[in-house]
Each structure stands twice: as C-alpha cells, then as structure tokens.
C-alpha positions, 0 to 999 in steps of 0.5 A: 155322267161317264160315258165310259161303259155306260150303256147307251140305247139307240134306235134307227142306227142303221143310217144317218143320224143314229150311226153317227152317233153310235160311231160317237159313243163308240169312241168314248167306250160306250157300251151299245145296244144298236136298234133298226129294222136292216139286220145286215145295216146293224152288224155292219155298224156294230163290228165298226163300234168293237172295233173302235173298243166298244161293246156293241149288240145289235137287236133288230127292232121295228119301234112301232112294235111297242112289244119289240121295243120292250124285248130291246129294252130288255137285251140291253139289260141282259147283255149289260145290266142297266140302260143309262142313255135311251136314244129315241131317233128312229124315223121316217118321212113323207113328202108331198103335198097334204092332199096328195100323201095317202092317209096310210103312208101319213098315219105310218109317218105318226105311228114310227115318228111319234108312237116310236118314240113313245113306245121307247119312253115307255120301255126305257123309264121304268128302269130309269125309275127303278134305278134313279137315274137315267137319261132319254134323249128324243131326236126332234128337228127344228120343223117342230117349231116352223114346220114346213110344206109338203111335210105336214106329216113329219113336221106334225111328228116332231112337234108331237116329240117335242111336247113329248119332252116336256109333258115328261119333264113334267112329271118328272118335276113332280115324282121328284126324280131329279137324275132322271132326264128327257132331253130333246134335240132339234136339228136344222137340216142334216145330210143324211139318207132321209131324203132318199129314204122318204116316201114321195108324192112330189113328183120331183126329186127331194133334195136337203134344203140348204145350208146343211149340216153334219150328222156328225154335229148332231151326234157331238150334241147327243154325247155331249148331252148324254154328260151334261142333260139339258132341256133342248138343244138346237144343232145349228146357227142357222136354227138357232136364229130361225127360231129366235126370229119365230117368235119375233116375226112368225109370219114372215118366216113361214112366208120365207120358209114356204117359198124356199122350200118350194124353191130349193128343196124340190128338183125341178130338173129331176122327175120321180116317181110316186113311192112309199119309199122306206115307210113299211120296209127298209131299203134294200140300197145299200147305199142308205145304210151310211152316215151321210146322204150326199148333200155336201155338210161340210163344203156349205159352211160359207152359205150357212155363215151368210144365212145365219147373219142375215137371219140375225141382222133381221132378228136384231132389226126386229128387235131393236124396233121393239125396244124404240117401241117400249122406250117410246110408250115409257115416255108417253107414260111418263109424261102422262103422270107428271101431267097436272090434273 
C-alpha cells in the first residue's frame, strides 16, 4: 500500500511507541488521526506532523470507551474519508507482585490493554469490510509469550492482543477478505516513558530491562507493515531469539527471565511510593508527553549484541542436541528393521 496520503489511525500517540510512529508516517505523507487522553500532548504532536508535510487532527479519546472509539472512528472518516491503517497501541501497565496489585488497577490494566484494542477493531473493521481493504495493526510485546514477573497483568494483556490477531485473521480467511489484514507486533523492551507512567506496587523504582531498544525501530517496523502486512513481527534480535529459545528450553528461560527481572529491572537503590500511576488519568508531567523514556536505546547496541549471541549459542546448543538425538533414534530404528526375525 502507499503510504502516501493514506490515512493512518493511531491511539496512545501522545508518548512513546505511538508518537514515534505518527512522527514516522508523518515523514511519508501520511494523513493522521492522532488518539490519547492528554489534548495539549496530541496538539503538540499533531503541529510537529503538518510540519513534516503531513495532514494530522488530533481527537482525544480514551479507548475504554468503546463509544469514543466509534466517535474516533468516525473523525477520521469526516476529516479523510476513509480509514487504511488502524493502529491499536494505547496502554498502560502495573507493576508489582500478584498479590500486592489491587484488583481495580489489575482489572484497569485489561479494560485499556485489551477491551482497547478490541473496541478498535471493532470501530475500524467494519469500514475495512465496507471498503475491502484495510490494514489493523495491534501493538503486543514479546511478554506475550514469556510473560514476565510483577507484570502478570500487562503480561496477560498483550498475550490476549496476540490471540486477538489470530482469531481475526481467522475469520478473515473464512469471509474470504484477502486485503483486509490484522498484523500484530511484538517488541523487546523499548525506552519509552511507560516505566514512569505505570502504576507501582514494588516498592522500588521500575527501570526498562536492559538491552533496550528505540521506539523508533518499533515505529520503522509499523510503517514497514503498513506497506508490506504480515502476521507478526518481532522488533528486536534479542526478541527474536528469546522466543526461539521458548519453544526449545521453556523452563530455562522463565527461570532466567524471573531472576533478571528481579535482578535489574527493580532499583534497589531507589524507594517508591505505592502509586496508580497513569492507570485512571494521564500524567500531568510534561515530561511523559515524548518519545523516549531515558533508558539510553541507542548506547545499549554492544550489550544487546552480547545478549543476542549468547541467547543463539544456547539455542543452537539445544538444537543441534535435538538433531544428535533424532539421528541417534534413526539408526536404532534402522538397525531394528534390518534385524532378521
């Protein structure tokens, strides 16, 4: 698809994630529809878009509301005609232990994280149907599919978004609409202001977990989908290999990931103090309203080299035991056929 004047919905686009990428289409000439709950975060964002020789509106929308995702559903129309890119990417995050998250702030994290998404698809594809084309894109994380602790919550959300993407691409097979897509996009950890944002029950400061990687790779990978859909798409090395090595060692990557999670992701030398955080109204730090979130993407390469290799020297340890494994079982096998009775 052109991205050129196409026109491109996306949600949570005051910060992080979903202004790196209305930033990226905004350089492709895109027409935008710029969606979050901070007004004065989306006006900002939405003067730097004309400015990059975009079209950009900027409707403040909480996507819990799925009636307000049907009201952003049809500005875009109003203001464009059409709706070609939905970008499902508003959401917000809990950390603590299981126990220790109370029950509304989990169920807040669902209600955003995964009704969000759903009241979007919702909105968006009728009018994909309509038109016979279309693309959803749902932001999902690589915690999909090795969640992690003190996130079961966000964790939970994003494994729901993934199979959100699959149950549609179903149907989709089954209605026989082969230019309406559901693409879903699995980053590692991204600096952005999330981290900030989240409510916490810690007790410690939260801190991305290391190797960290650019919202802007995440946003190169939405644009690139945009033109190009596919199923899923991992942003990351690291990730990549995380989930290879899932499927081949499970319980040795949970056990890893639990201790560096514990280990590097909660500040041990920074108190804080129990918060909601951004779960039932936007910050009012101005500071949040940006792309990055501090954690230093770009000056990680070299550790996330390091870990990358040695998630593949692992992987392929595992693998090529695997393969001695099944060449051993074929000559047993062999050698019990040609065995005389």
């Amino acid at each position: 698809m052109r991205t050129k004047d196409s026109v491109v919905v996306i949600t949570g686009a005051s910060s992080g994630i979903g202004r790196a990428t209305a930033r990226a289409f905004a350089r492709k000439k895109a027409c935008l529809v710029l969606a979050a709950r901070r007004p004065e975060a989306l006006e900002s964002l939405a003067g730097e878009c004309r400015k990059l020789g975009a079209k950009a509106v900027a409707v403040p929308t909480d996507v819990s509301d799925a009636a307000a995702m049907d009201r952003l559903a049809a500005r875009a129309i109003e203001a464009f005609g059409r709706i070609d890119v939905w970008v499902n990417n508003a959401a917000v995050a809990a950390f603590g232990r299981f126990q220790d998250v109370p029950l509304r702030d989990f169920e807040r994290v669902l209600d955003v994280n995964v009704l969000g998404y759903v009241h979007g698809a919702r909105a968006a594809l009728p009018h994909f149907r309509m038109q016979g084309s279309g693309i959803l894109i749902n932001v999902s994380s690589v915690v999909a599919a090795i969640a992690q602790p003190y996130a079961a919550a966000y964790s939970i959300s994003k494994a729901a978004v993934r199979a959100l993407g699959v149950s549609l691409r179903a149907e989709l097979i089954l209605d026989r609409l082969t230019d309406v897509h559901v693409c879903t996009v699995l980053p590692a950890a991204i600096d952005t202001p999330i981290f900030e944002q989240a409510a916490n029950y810690t007790g410690h400061k939260v801190k991305a977990l290391p190797p960290v990687h650019t919202p802007q790779r995440v946003a190169r990978t939405v644009v690139k989908l945009a033109r190009k859909p596919r199923r899923e798409a991992v942003v990351g090395t690291v990730g990549r290999f995380m989930l290879l090595q899932y499927k081949l060692t499970p319980g040795t990557l949970e056990a890893v990931m639990a201790r560096q999670v514990d280990k590097t992701q909660l500040s041990r030398r920074h108190v804080a103090a129990a918060s909601a955080g951004n779960l039932y109204r936007p910050s009012a730090a101005k500071r949040t309203a940006r792309v990055e979130g501090g954690w230093h993407g770009r000056s990680r390469t070299a550790r996330r080299r390091l870990l990358a290799l040695t998630l593949l020297a692992g992987a392929g340890k595992v693998l090529r035991k695997r393969q001695a494994a099944a060449r051993d079982l074929g000559v047993q096998a062999k050698a019990s056929s040609s065995t005389p009775a």
